[in-house]
Structures are given as C-alpha cells and as structure tokens.
SERO-769112 format. One record per residue (C-alpha): x, y, z. Coordinates in steps of 0.5 Angstrom, whole numbers, plus 500, padded with zeros to 3 digits. Layout:
N
> X Y Z .
...
END
This chain:
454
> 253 492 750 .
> 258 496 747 .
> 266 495 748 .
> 266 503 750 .
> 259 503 754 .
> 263 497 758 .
> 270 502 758 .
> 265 508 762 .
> 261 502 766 .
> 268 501 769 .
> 270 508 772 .
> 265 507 779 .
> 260 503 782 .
> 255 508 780 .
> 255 508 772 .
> 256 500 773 .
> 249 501 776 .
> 245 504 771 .
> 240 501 766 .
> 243 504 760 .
> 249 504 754 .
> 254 508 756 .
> 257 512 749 .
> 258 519 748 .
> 251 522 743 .
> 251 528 739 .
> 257 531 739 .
> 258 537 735 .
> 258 538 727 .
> 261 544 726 .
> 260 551 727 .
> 255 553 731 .
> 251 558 736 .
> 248 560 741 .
> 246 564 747 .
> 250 560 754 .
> 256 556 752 .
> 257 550 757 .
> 264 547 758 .
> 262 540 762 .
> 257 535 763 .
> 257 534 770 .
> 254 536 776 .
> 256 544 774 .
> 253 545 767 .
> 248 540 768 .
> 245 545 774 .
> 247 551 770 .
> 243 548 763 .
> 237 547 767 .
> 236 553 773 .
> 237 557 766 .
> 232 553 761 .
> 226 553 767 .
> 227 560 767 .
> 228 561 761 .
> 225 556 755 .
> 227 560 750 .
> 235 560 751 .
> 239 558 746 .
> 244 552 751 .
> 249 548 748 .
> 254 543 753 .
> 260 541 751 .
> 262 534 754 .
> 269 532 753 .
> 266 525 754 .
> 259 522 757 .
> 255 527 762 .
> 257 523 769 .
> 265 521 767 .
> 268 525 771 .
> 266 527 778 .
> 260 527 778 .
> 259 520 776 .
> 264 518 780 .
> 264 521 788 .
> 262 518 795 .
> 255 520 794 .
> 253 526 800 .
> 248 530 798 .
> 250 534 805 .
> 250 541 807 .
> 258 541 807 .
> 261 547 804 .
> 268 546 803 .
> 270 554 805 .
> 271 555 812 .
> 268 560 816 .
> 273 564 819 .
> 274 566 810 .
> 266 567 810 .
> 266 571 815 .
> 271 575 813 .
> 266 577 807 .
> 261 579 812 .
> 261 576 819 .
> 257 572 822 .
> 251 574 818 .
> 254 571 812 .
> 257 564 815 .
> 249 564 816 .
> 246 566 810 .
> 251 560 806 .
> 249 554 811 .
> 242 556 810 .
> 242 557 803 .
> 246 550 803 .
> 241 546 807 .
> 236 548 802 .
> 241 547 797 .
> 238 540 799 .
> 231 541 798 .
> 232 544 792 .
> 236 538 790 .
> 231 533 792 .
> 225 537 789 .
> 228 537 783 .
> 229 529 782 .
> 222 529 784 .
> 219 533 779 .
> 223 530 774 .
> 223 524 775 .
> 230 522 776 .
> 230 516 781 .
> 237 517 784 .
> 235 513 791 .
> 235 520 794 .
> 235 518 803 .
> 235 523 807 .
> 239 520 813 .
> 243 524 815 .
> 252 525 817 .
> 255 521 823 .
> 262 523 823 .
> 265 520 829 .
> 270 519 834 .
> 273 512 832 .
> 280 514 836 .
> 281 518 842 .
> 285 523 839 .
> 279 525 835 .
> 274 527 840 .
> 277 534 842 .
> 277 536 834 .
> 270 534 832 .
> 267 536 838 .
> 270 543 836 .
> 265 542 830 .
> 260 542 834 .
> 259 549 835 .
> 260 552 829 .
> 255 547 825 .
> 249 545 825 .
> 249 539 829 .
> 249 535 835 .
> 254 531 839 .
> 252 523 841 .
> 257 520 845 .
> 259 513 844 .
> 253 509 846 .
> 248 513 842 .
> 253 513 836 .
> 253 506 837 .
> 246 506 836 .
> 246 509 829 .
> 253 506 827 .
> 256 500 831 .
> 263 502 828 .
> 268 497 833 .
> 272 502 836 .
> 266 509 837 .
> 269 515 842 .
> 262 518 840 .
> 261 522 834 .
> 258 528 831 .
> 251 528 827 .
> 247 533 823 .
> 241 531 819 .
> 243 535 813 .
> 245 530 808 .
> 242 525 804 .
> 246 519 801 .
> 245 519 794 .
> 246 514 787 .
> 251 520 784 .
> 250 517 777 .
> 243 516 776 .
> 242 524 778 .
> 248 526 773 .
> 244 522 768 .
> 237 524 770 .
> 240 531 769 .
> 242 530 763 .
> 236 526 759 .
> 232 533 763 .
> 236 539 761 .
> 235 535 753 .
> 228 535 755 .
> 227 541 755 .
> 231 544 750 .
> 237 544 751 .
> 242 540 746 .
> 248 536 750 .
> 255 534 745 .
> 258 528 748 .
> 264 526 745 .
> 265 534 744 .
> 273 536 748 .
> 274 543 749 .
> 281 544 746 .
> 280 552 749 .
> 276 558 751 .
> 276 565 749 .
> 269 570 751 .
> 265 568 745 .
> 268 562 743 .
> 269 555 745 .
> 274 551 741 .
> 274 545 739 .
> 276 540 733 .
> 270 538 731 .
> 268 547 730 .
> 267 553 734 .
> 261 554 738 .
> 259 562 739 .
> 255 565 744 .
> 254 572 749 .
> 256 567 755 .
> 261 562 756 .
> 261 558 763 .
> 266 554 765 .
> 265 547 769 .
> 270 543 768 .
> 272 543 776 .
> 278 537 776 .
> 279 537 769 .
> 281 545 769 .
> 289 545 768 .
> 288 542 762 .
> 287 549 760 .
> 294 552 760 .
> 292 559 762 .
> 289 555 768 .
> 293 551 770 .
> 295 554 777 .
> 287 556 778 .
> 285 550 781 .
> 289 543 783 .
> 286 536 782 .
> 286 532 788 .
> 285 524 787 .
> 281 521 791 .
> 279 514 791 .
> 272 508 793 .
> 272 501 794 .
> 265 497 794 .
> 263 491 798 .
> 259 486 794 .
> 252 487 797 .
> 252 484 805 .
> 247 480 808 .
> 242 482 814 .
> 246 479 819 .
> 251 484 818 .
> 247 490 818 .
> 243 487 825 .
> 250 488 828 .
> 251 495 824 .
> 246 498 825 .
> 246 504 819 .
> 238 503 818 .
> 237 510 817 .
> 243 510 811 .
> 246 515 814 .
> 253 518 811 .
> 259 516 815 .
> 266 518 817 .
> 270 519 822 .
> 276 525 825 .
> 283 523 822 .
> 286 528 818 .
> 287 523 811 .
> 279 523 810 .
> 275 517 810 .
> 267 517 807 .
> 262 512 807 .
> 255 510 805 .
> 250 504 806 .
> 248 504 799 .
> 240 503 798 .
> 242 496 795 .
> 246 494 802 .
> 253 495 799 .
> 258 500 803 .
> 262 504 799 .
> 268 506 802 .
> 272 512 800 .
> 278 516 802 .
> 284 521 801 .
> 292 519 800 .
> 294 519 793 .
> 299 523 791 .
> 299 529 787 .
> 301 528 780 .
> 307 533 777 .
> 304 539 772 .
> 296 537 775 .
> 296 531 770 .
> 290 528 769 .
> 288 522 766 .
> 285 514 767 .
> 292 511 768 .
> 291 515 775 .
> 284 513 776 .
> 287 506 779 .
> 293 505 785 .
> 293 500 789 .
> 296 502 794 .
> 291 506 795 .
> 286 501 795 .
> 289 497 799 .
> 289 502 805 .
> 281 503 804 .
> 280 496 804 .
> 285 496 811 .
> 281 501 813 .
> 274 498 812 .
> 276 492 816 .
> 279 496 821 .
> 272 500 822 .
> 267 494 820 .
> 271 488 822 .
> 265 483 819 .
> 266 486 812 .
> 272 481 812 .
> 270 476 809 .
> 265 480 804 .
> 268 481 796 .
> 270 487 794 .
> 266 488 788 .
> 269 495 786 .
> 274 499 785 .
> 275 506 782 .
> 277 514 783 .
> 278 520 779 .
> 281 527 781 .
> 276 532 784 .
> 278 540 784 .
> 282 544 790 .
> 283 553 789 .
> 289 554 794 .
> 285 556 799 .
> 280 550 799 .
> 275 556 798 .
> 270 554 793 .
> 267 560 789 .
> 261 562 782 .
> 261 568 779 .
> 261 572 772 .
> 264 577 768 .
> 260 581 764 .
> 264 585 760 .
> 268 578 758 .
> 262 574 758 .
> 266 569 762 .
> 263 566 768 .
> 265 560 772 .
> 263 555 778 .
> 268 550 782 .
> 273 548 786 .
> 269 544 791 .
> 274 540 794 .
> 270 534 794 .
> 263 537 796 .
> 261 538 791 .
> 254 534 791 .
> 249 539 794 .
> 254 545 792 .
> 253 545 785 .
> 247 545 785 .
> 246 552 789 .
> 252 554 783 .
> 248 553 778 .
> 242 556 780 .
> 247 562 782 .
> 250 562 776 .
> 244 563 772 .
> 241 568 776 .
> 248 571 775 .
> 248 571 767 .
> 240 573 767 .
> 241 579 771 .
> 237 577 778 .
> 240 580 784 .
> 238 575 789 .
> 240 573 795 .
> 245 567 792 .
> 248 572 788 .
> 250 576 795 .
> 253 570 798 .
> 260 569 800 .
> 263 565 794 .
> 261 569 788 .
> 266 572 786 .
> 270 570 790 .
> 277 569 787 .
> 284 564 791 .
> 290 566 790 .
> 294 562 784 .
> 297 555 786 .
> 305 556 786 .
> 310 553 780 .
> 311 547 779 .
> 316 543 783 .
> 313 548 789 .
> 306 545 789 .
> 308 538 787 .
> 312 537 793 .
> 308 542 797 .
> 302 538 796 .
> 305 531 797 .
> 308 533 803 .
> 301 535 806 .
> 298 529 804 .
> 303 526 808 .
> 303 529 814 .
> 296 528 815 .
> 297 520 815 .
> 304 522 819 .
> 299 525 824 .
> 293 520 824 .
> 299 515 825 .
> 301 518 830 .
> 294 520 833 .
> 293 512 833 .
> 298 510 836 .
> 298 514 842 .
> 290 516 842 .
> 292 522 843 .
> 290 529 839 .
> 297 530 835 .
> 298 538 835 .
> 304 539 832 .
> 303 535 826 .
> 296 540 826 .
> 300 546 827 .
> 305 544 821 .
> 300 542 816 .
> 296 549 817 .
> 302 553 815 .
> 304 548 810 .
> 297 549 806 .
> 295 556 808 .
END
C-alpha cells in the first residue's frame, strides 16, 4: 500500500474501510472538451454525472477532483442518509405556503428511495439500513423543543419508556422518531459512485485542482477544460474561490469511532434497528451504530477559521475530540472503557441563511448545487437529478421546488463573520451548559442566537 493511499485512509473511518488503494487516477493532460463540466468528486458531481449520462449516454461529462472522488465531505461525514433538509420551513414556505414545504419533504423522502435503488442496480454495497432517526431528550430541557418538531415533521414522539426501548441511552426524557433515514457507510457509496458514472462513460480526473471557473472554462494547471455547462460542486471547498468567498462558509465538523463493541453492550443498548441517533442540545451531536458494531460519534464546536480557511492541519483538534468523547460517555457510559479506534473531521458548507439551493444560469451556462449544512447525504442525490433536468431542459416537479434558485444572501466581511460565527458557536455550548445545569429550557440564549444568525 502506498504512502499516499495510507494519507486518504487516514481522513475517516469510512476510507479506512474500503477494500481498495486510495490515490488519485487519471488526471488531466492538457486541454480538453466536452459537453458538462463537473467541478467536484463528492456526492454533488457524482450524482450530477450520472442522473445526466443515464439520461443521456451520449454526453460528453468530465469531473474534476482536486483530490480522490470521497476526500472531502462526502468520504468523511456521519452517514445519515435522512430526509432532513437543512432549510426551515418558514423560508420554504415563503416560496409557495404550506404546498411547497410538502412537495420538499415528499420529494426528499424519495430522494431515499432513489438512493437505495441506485445502489442496488449498480451494485454499490454501501451497507444501506433503513432504521430510521431517534432524536432524543437526554435532558429535561429538550423536551419542549423536540416536541415542537413533532408537528412539522414527518414523526412521532416516543416517551422515555419507548424510546428506552429502541435506544437505552442513560439519561432519556423521550425522544422524537421518524423513519426516513438509513445509516449508510458514506465512502463506499462516494466510490461505488465513482467507479458507476466511469462505467458509464463518464471520464473522472483525480488529482485535477481547479484553479478558476469562468462560463465556458475550467482552469487548471494541468489545462483547460471547454464545455456549454460548467457545474459547481465544491460545497466546503467553495471559498477557495476568491469571487466566492462570502457564498457559502465552511463549518467543521468532527467523528470519533469505537472500536467494534461486543454483544453484551448492545444487549443493554439496544440500537438493533441501526437507527441514526441524536439528541436536542444546540451544539449538535449525531450517531450511527455502523453495521460493523462500531458507534461513530460526531458533533459541532470547532471554531471557525478567519478568511473560511480550509485545509488538513484543521481536520484535527483535540479539544474537539475530547469533548465528543466526554459526550459518548456521558450518553453511553459502557463505551468507557472501549478504544477509540478513529478520530478525524473536515469542513461542511453553510449559505448565511442555512438554506441550501440548485440552479442553473442558462445564459452563462453556469449552475451549481450546495450549502447543506451537514444534510447533505440524501440532498445531494435530489440535487443532481435536479440539476441535470435543469441542464437538459425538463420541467419537473424537482425543478419547481423551493431551492432552485434560490440565492442567500452573501456572508458578511471578514472580521465580521469570524467573530460572528465563533460568537454563535459559543453561545449555543453557553446554552446546552446552562440547559444542564438547570434542566431547564434556556430561552434567552435561543432568542440571542436567533438574532445573531438571522
């Protein structure tokens, strides 16, 4: 094995797992065209390329990855394949009422369907599991708040007993559950992706970094790709474009792994149905029993870097990871004395609303696809078919939603958002430690970090 595939194992638990060698194939070799120009390997571009080649066999595609097709994101998050979708309803709703917040949630519940049919026909074993979310209530505090989602979601509130009986968490208030979501291994789908859009004729330059984007033009150091469409799917990554640097912000987030834990712990846990797993504090927290009996445990809480810097020498702090592994005890004191086998994070991409958005500008032939906030597993996939019935010209009911075209407003200047977003970051784990310590909801926190993100 190679000193560079160990390099791209090392970024998550998920590359680690795969059963091949890890290092970029086929980059680019001078000029080139062609008809779609992806800028992206992760889980945007690869969707893109392949709702467009199945549609189309005879469309010239190119993608461009900076790196291997899963680095980022996409090869690197929680593993929710869910119905979630990042934007809130009230900005939905603005769009077209209560019809449109349906039409969203329909559409992304079969965003899921879409997702576990395609790795089915193509054979990508990403160890699909549809179990469901439990969100719960391990404080008193968050009893009032989850309960509020009840009526706007798809879902069902469980009291402690029955939540207890589907997750025996130590401390469960009850809990909020909806069936829309599957626990998924998120690299093994990015690379099934990859090695599917190539068997269908799409051509995937690894080791390709884009240097700039202009309509008609992809720039690189290693020559310029031409083509009628140029796609952006760069989420995270996007202010590395200078004119893009106040589009989208990149948010780190961070996963620790136990080493696979042994039948007695799940006989007191529970968690047979390998349903995702949260609870309602402000600072997130998400779970997965993996379907090697592993948790992987992620959360929010590392700051935000001045200029919306990214790059490895962030995908590490650990104080970070020593707060998720505090937080796994506290949640699930018998992971104690378990090894925690891996440790890694990487940024994930926030508009200024948190509303994520698709859309293509014909006149420039420019379209893009991001700004997930960290739901991004199952959004991307109704993106890329979205954005490829855009490109092709189909009016659809996906290219009638909500987020197509939908454009937040630009993040401020720097220091403004440094200390915006780092102020935010810390009042929400100001609130979760008040909410702890006094089990009761903390109002005034909520009421100052709705003015200071709005």
């Amino acid at each position: 094995m190679t000193e560079t595939s160990e390099h791209y194992r090392s970024r998550s638990l998920w590359l680690d797992d795969l059963d091949e060698v890890l290092a970029p194939v086929d980059a680019l070799d001078g000029d080139a065209d062609c008809d779609v120009a992806i800028i992206g390997g992760g889980f945007t571009g690869l969707w893109t390329a392949y709702a467009l080649v199945r549609h189309d066999p005879h469309l010239r595609i190119r993608v461009l990855e900076a790196e291997v097709c899963g680095y980022g994101a996409s090869g690197r998050n929680g593993g929710w394949a869910s119905a979630l979708f990042a934007g809130s309803p009230a900005t939905t709703a603005r769009h077209g009422g209560a019809a449109a917040v349906k039409a969203l949630r329909d559409t992304m519940v079969g965003a899921i369907d879409d997702l576990e049919a395609t790795c089915r026909e193509e054979s990508i074993d990403c160890r699909f599991h549809r179990g469901g979310t439990l969100i719960a209530a391990t404080s008193p505090a968050h009893v009032e708040r989850l309960r509020e989602h009840v009526a706007d979601e798809d879902a069902e509130w469980l009291d402690a007993d029955a939540a207890r009986k589907r997750i025996n968490a130590a401390r469960m208030f009850g809990a909020v559950f909806t069936p829309h979501c599957a626990a998924v291994q998120p690299a093994r789908l990015v690379r099934g992706l990859c090695a599917s859009v190539r068997r269908h004729g799409v051509t995937v330059h690894e080791g390709t970094r884009v240097d700039s984007i202009e309509p008609g033009r992809v720039h690189t150091a290693r020559g310029t790709v031409r083509a009628e469409v140029v796609v952006r799917a760069t989420e995270g990554y996007t202010p590395r474009f200078s004119s893009l640097r106040r589009r989208l912000i990149p948010i780190y987030s961070f996963i620790i792994a136990t080493e696979p834990l042994p039948g007695r712990f799940w006989d007191e846990v529970g968690w047979r149905d390998r349903e995702t797993f949260g609870d309602g504090r402000h600072l997130i927290i998400y779970a997965q029993r993996t379907a090697d009996d592993r948790i992987a445990f992620g959360g929010r809480g590392a700051p935000y870097h001045f200029g919306s810097r990214v790059g490895p020498r962030f995908d590490r702090d650990p104080r970070v990871f020593r707060a998720l592994e505090d937080t796994l005890h506290d949640v699930f004191p018998a992971t104690r004395d378990a090894e925690i086998t891996h440790r890694w994070g990487g940024p994930l991409g926030a508009p200024r609303d948190f509303y994520p958005s698709v859309g293509f500008d014909r006149a420039t032939g420019l379209a893009w696809a991001g700004g997930y906030v960290g739901d991004g597993v199952t959004t991307t996939n109704l993106a890329g078919r979205t954005l490829a019935d855009l490109i092709q010209g189909r009016d659809t009911e996906r290219t009638r939603l909500a987020w197509v075209d939908h454009h937040s407003r630009s993040w401020e200047p720097e220091p403004l958002r440094w200390l915006g977003v780092n102020a935010g970051l810390r009042l929400s784990a100001a609130a979760d430690r008040r909410e702890a310590r006094t089990e009761r909801r903390a109002r005034g926190y909520e009421r100052g970090l709705k003015l200071l993100m709005g």
